[in-house]
PDB file of N, CA, C and O in Angstrom, chain B, residues numbered from 101:
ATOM      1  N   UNK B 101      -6.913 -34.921  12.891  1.00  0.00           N
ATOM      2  CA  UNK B 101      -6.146 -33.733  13.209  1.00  0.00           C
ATOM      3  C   UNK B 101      -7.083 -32.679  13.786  1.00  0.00           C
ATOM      4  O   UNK B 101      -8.249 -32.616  13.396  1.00  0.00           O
ATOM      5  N   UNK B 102      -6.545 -31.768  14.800  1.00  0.00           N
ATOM      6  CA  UNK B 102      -7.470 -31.127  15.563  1.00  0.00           C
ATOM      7  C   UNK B 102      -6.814 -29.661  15.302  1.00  0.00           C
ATOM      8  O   UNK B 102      -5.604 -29.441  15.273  1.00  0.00           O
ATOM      9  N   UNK B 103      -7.806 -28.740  15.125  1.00  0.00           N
ATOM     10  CA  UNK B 103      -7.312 -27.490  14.776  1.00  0.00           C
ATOM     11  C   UNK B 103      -7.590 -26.704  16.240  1.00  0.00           C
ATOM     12  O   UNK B 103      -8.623 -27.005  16.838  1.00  0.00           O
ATOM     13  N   UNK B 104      -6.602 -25.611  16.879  1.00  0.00           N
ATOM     14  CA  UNK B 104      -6.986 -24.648  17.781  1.00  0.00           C
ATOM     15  C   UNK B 104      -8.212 -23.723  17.555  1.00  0.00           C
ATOM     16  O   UNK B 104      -8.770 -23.807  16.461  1.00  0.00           O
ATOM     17  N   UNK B 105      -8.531 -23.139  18.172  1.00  0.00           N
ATOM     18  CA  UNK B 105      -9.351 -22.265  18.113  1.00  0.00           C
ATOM     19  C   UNK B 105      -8.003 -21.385  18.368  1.00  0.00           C
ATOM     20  O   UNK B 105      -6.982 -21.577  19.028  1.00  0.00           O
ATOM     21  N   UNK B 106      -8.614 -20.019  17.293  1.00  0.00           N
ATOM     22  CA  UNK B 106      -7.729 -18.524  17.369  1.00  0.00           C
ATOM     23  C   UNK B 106      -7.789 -18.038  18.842  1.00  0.00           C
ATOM     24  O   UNK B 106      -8.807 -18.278  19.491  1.00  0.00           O
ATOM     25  N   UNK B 107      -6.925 -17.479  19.308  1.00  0.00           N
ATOM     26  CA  UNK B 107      -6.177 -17.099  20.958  1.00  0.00           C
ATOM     27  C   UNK B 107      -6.798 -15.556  20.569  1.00  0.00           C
ATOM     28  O   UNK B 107      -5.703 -15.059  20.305  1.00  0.00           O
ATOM     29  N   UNK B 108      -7.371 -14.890  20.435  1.00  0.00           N
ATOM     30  CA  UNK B 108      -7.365 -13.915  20.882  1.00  0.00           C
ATOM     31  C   UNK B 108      -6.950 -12.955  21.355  1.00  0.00           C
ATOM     32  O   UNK B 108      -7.375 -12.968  22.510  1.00  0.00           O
ATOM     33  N   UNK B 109      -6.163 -11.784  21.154  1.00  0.00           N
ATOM     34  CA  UNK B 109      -5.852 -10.778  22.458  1.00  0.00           C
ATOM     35  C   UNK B 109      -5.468  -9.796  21.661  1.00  0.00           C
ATOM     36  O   UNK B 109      -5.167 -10.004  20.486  1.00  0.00           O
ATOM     37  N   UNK B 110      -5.426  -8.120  22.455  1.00  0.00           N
ATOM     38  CA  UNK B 110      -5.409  -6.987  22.407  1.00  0.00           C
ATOM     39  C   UNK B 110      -4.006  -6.325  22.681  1.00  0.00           C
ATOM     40  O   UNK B 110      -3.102  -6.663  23.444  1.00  0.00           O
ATOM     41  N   UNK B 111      -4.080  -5.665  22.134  1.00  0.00           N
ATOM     42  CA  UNK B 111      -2.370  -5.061  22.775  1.00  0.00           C
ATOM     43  C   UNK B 111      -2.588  -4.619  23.961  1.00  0.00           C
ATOM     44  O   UNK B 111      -3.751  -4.357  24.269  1.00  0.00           O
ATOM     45  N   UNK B 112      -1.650  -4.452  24.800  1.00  0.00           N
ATOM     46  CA  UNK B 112      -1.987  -4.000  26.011  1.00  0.00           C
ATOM     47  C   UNK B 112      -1.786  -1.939  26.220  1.00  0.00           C
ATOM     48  O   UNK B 112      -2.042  -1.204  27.174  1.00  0.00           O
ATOM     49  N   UNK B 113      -1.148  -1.614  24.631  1.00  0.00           N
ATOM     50  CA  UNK B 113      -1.727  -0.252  24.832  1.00  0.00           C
ATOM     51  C   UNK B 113      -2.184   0.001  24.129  1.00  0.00           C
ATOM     52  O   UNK B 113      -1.692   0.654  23.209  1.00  0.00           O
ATOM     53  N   UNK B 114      -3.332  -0.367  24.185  1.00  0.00           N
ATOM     54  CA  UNK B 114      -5.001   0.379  23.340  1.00  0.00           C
ATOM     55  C   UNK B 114      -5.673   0.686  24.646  1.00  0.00           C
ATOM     56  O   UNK B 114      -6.833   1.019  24.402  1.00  0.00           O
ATOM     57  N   UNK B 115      -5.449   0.708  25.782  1.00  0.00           N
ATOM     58  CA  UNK B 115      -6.203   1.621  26.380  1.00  0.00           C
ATOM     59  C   UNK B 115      -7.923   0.844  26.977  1.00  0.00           C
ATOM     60  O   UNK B 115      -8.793   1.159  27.788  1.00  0.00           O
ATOM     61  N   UNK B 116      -7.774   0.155  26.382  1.00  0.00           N
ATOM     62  CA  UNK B 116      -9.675  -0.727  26.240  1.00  0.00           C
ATOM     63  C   UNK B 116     -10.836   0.890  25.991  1.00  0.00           C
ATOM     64  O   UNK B 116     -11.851   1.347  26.515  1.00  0.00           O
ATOM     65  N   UNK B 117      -9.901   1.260  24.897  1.00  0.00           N
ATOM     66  CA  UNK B 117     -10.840   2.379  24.057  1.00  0.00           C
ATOM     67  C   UNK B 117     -12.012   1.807  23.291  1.00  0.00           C
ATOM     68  O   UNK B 117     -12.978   2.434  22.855  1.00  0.00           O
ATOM     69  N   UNK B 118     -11.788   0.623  23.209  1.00  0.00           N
ATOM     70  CA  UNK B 118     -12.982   0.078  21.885  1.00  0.00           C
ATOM     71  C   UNK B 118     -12.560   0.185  20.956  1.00  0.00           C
ATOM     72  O   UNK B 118     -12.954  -0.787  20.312  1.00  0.00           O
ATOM     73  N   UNK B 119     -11.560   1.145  19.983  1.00  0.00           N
ATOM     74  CA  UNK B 119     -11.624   0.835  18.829  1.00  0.00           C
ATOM     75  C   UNK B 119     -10.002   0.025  18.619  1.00  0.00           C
ATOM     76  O   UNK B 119      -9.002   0.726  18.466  1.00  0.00           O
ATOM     77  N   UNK B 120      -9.961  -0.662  18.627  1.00  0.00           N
ATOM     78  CA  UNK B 120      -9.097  -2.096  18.447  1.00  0.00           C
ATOM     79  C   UNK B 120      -9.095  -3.015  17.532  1.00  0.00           C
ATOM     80  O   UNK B 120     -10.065  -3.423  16.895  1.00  0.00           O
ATOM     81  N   UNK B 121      -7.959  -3.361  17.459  1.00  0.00           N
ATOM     82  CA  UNK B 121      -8.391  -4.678  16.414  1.00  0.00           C
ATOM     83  C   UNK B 121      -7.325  -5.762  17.869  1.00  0.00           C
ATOM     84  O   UNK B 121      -6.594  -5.419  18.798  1.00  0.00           O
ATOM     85  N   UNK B 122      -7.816  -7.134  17.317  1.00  0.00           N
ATOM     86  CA  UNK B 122      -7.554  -8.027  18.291  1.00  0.00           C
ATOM     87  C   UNK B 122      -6.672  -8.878  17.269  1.00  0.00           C
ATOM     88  O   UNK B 122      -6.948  -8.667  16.088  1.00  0.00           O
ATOM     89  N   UNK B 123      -5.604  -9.853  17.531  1.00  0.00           N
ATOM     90  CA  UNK B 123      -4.845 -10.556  16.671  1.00  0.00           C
ATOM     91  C   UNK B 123      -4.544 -12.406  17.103  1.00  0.00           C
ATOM     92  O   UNK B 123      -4.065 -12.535  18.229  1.00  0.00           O
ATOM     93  N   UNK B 124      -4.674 -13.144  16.677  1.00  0.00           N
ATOM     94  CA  UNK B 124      -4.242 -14.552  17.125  1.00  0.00           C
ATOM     95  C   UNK B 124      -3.195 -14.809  16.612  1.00  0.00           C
ATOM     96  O   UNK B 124      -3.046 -14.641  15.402  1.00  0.00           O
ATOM     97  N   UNK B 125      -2.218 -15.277  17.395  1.00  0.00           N
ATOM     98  CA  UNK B 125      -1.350 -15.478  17.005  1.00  0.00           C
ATOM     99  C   UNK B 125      -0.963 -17.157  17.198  1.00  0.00           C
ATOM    100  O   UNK B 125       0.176 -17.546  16.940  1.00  0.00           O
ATOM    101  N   UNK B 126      -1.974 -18.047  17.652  1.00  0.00           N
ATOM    102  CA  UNK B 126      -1.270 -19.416  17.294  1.00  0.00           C
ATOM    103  C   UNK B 126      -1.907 -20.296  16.461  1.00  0.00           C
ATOM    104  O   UNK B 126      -2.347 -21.409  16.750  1.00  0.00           O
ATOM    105  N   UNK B 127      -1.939 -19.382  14.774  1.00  0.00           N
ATOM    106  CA  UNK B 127      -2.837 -20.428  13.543  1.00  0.00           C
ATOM    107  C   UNK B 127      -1.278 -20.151  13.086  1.00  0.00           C
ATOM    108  O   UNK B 127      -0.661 -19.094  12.949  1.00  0.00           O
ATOM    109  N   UNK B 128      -0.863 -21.626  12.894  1.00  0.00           N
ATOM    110  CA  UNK B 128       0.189 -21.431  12.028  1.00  0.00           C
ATOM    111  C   UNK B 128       0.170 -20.778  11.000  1.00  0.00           C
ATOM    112  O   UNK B 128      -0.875 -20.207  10.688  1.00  0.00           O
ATOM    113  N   UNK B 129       0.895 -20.717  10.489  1.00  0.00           N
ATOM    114  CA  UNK B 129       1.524 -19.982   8.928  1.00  0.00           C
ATOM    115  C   UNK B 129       0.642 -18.551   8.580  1.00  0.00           C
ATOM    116  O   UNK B 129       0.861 -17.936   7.536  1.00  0.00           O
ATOM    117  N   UNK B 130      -0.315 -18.124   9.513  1.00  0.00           N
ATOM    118  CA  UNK B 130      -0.775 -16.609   9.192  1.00  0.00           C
ATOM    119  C   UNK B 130      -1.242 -16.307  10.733  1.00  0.00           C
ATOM    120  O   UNK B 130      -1.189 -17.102  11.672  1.00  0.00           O
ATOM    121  N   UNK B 131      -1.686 -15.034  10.751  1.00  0.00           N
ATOM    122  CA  UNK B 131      -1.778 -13.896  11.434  1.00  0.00           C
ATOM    123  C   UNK B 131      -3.389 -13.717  11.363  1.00  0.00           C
ATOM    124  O   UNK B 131      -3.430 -12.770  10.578  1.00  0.00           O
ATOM    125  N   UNK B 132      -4.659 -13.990  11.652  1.00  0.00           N
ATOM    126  CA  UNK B 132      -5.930 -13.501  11.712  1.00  0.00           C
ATOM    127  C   UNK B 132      -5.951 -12.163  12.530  1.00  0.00           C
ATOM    128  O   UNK B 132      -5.190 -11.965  13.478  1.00  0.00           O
ATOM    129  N   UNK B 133      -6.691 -11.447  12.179  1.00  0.00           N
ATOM    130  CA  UNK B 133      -6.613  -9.846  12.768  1.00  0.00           C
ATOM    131  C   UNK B 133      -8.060  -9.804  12.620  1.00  0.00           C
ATOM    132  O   UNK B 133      -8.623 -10.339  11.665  1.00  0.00           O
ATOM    133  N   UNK B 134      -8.823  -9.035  13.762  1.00  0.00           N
ATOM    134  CA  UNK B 134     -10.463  -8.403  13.801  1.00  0.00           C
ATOM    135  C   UNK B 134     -10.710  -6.931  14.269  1.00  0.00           C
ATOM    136  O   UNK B 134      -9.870  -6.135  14.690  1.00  0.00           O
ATOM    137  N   UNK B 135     -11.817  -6.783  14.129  1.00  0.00           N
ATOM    138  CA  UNK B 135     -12.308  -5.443  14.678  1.00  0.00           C
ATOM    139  C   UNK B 135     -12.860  -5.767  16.824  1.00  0.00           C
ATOM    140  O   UNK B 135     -13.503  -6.649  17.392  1.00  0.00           O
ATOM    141  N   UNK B 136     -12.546  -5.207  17.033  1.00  0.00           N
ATOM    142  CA  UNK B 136     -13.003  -5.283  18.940  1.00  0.00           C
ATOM    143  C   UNK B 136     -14.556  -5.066  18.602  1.00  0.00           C
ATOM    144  O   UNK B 136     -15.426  -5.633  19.264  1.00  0.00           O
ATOM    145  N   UNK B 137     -14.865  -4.168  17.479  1.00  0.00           N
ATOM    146  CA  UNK B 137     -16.288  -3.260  17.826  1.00  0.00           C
ATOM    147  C   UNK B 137     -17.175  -4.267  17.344  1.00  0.00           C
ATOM    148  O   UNK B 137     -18.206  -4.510  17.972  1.00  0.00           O
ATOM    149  N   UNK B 138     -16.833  -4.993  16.103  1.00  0.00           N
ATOM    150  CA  UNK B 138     -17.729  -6.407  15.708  1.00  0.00           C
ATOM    151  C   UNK B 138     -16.989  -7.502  15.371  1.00  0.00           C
ATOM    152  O   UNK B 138     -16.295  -7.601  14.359  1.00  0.00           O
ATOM    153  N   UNK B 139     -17.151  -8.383  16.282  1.00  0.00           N
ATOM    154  CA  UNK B 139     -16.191  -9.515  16.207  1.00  0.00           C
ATOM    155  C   UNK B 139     -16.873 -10.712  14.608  1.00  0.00           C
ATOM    156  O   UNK B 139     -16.486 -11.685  13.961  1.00  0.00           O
ATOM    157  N   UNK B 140     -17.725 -10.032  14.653  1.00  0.00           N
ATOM    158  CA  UNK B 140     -18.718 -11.510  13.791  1.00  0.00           C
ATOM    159  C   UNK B 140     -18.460 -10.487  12.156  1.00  0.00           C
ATOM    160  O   UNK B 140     -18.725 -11.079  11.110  1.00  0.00           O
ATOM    161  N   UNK B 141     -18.078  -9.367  12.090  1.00  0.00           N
ATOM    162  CA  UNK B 141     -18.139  -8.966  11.057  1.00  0.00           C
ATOM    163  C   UNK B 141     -16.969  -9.581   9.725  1.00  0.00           C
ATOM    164  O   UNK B 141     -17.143  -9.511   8.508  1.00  0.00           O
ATOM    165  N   UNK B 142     -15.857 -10.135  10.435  1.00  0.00           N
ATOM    166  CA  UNK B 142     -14.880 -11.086   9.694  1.00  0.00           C
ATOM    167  C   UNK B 142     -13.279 -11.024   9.569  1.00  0.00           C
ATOM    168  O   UNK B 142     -12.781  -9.899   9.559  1.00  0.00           O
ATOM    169  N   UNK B 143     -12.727 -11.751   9.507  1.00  0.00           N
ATOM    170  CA  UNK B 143     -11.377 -11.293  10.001  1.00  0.00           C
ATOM    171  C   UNK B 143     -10.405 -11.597   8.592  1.00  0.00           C
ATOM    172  O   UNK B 143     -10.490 -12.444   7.702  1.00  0.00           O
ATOM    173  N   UNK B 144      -9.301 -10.298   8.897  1.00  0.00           N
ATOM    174  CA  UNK B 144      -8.410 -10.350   7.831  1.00  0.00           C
ATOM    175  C   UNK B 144      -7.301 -11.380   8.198  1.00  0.00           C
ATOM    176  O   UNK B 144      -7.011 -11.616   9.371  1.00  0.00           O
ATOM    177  N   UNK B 145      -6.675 -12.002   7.100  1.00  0.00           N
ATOM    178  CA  UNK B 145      -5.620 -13.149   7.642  1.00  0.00           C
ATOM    179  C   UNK B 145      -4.506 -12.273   6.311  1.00  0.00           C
ATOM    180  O   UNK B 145      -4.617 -11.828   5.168  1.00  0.00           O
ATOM    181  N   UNK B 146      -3.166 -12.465   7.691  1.00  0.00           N
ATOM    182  CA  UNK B 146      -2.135 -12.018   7.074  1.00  0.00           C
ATOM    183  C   UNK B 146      -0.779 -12.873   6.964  1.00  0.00           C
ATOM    184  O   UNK B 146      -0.325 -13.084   8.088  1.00  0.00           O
ATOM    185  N   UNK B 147       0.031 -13.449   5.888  1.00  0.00           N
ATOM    186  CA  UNK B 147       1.179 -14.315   6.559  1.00  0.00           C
ATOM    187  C   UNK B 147       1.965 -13.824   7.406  1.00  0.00           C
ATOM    188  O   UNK B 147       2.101 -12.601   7.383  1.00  0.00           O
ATOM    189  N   UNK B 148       2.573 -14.463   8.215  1.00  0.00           N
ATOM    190  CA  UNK B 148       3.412 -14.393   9.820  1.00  0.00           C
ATOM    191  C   UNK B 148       4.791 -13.083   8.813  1.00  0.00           C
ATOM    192  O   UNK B 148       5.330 -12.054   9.218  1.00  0.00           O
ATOM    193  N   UNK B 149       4.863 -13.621   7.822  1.00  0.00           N
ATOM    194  CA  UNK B 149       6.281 -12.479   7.183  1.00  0.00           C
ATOM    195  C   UNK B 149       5.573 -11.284   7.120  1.00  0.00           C
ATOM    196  O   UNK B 149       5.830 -10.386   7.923  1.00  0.00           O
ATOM    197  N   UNK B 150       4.459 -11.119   6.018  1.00  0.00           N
ATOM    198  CA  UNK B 150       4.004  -9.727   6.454  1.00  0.00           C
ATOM    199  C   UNK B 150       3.902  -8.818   7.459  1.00  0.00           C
ATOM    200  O   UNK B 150       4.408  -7.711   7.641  1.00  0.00           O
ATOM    201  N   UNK B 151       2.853  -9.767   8.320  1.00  0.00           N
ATOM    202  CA  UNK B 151       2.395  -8.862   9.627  1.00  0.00           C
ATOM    203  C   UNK B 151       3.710  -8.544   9.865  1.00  0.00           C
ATOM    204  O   UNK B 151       4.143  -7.443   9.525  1.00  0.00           O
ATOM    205  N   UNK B 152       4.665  -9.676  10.609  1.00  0.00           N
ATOM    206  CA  UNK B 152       5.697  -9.357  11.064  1.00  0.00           C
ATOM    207  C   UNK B 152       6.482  -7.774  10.684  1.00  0.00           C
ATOM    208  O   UNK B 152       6.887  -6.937  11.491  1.00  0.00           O
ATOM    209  N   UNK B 153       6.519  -7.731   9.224  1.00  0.00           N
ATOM    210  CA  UNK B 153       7.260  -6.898   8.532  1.00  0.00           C
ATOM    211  C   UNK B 153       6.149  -5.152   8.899  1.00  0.00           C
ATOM    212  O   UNK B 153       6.482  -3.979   8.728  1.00  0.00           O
ATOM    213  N   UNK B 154       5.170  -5.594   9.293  1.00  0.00           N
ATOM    214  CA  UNK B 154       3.817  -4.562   9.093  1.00  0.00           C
ATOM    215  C   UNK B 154       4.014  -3.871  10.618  1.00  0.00           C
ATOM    216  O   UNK B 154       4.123  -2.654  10.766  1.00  0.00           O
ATOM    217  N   UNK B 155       4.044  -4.881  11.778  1.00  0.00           N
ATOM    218  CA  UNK B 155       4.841  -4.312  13.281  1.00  0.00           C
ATOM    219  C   UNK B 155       5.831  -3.922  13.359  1.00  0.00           C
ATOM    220  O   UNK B 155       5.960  -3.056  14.224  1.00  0.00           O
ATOM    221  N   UNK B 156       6.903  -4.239  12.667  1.00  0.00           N
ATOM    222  CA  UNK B 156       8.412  -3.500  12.739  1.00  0.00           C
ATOM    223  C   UNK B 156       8.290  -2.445  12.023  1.00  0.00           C
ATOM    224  O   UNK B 156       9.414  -1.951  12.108  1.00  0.00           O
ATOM    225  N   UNK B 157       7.549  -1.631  11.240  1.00  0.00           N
ATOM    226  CA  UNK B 157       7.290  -0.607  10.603  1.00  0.00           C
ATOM    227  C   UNK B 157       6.682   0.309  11.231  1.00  0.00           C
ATOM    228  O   UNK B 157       7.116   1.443  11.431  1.00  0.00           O
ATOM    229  N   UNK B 158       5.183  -0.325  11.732  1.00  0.00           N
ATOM    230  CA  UNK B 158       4.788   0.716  12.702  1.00  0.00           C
ATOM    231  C   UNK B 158       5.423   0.493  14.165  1.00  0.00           C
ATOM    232  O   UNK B 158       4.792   1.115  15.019  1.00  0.00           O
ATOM    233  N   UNK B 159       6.368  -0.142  14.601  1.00  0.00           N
ATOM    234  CA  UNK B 159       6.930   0.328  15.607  1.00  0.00           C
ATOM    235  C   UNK B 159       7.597   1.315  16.111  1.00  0.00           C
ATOM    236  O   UNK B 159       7.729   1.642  17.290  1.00  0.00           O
ATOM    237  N   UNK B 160       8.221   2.006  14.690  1.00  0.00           N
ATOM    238  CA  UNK B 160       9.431   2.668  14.512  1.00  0.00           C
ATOM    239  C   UNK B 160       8.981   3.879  14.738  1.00  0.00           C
ATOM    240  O   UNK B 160       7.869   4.131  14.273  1.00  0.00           O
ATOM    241  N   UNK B 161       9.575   4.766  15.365  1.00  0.00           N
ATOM    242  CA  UNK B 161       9.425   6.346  15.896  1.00  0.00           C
ATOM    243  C   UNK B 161       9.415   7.196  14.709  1.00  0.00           C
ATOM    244  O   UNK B 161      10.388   7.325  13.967  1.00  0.00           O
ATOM    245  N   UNK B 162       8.181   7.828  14.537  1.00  0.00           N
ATOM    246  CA  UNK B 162       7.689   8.758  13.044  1.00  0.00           C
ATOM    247  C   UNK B 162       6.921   8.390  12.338  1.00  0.00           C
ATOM    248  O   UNK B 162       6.410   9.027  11.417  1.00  0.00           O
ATOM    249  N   UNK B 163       6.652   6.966  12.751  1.00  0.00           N
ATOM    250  CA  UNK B 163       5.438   6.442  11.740  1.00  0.00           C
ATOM    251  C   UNK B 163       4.219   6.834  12.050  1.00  0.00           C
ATOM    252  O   UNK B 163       3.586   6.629  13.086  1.00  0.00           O
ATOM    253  N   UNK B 164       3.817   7.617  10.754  1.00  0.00           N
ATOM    254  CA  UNK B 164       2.279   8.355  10.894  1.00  0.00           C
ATOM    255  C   UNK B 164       1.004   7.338  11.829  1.00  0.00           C
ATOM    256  O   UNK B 164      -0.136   7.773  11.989  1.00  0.00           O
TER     257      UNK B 164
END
């Protein structure tokens, strides 16, 4: 069995400010998330329900 390597990518409005976090989205069953500024420093893994639930929250107009 052959595992992907994490896909990488940025939202497309961060601006390429640098301070970013980057997200993969094709490891099944979770969500890996990093820092742009140090990629080697380590990445948080979140399940696909969370994150999910974590973007529809901050999507919403008023969220601090």
């Amino acid at each position: 069995m052959t595992t992907d390597s994490p896909r990488w990518f940025t939202s497309s409005y961060s601006n390429n400010g640098g301070a970013c976090v980057e997200v993969a989205a094709n490891v099944p069953g979770t969500i890996p998330v990093r820092d742009t500024k140090d990629r080697d420093a380590g990445t948080l893994t979140f399940r696909t329900d969370s994150w999910s639930a974590f973007v529809q929250f901050a999507s919403q107009k008023g969220t601090p």
